[in-house]
C-alpha positions in Angstrom: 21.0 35.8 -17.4 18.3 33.8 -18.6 17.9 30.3 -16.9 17.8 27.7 -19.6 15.4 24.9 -19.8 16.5 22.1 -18.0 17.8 19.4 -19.9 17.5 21.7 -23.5 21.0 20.7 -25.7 23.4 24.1 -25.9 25.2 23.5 -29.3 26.5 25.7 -31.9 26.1 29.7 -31.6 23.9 29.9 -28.5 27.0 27.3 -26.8 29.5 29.7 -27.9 27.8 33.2 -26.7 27.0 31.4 -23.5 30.7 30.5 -22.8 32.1 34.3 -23.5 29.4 35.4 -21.2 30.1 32.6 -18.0 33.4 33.2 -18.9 33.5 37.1 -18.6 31.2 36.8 -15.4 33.8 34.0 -14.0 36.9 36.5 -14.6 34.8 39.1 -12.3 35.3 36.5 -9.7 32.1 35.1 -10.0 32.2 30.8 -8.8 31.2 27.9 -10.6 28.4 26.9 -8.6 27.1 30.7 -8.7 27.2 30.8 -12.5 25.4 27.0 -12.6 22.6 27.9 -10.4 22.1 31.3 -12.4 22.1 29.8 -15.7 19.8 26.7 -14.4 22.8 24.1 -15.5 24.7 21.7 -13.3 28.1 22.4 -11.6 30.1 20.2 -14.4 28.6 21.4 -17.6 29.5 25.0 -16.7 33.2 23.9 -15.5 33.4 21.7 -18.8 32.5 25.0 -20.8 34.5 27.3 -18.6 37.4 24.4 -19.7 36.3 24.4 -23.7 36.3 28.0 -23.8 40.0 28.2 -22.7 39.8 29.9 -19.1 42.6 29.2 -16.4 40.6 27.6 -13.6 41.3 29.5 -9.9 42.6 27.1 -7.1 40.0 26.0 -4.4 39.9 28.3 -1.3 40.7 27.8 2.3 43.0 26.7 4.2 46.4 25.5 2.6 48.9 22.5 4.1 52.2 24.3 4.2 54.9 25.7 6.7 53.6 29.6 7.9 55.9 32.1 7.9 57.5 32.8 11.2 57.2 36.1 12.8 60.1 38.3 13.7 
């Protein structure tokens, strides 16, 4: 992917193509912060357009507060 100029307004057509294809790359598990820094954009405008274009958001990794199941 092409980095884009920092600071250059994505709107219209060139906005919608680069969703599908964050989006399609994030659905190969692909994270957030590895699509921002390929595409030259900050953490939150490729989560805000991850959001716009309608994709279900994975949970955070690591370690999870809960009871572990007991071994037998």
């Amino acid at each position: 992917m092409a980095e884009l100029a920092k600071g250059v307004r994505v709107s219209g057509a060139e906005r919608d193509t680069l969703a599908a294809t964050l989006k399609a790359r994030y659905d190969k598990g692909e994270s957030i912060r590895a699509l921002a820094q390929s595409s030259g954009r900050s953490y939150g405008f490729v989560h805000r357009l991850l959001i716009e274009s309608g994709q279900a958001l994975r949970g955070r990794g690591g370690a999870t507060r809960g009871t572990r199941a007991k071994d037998t």
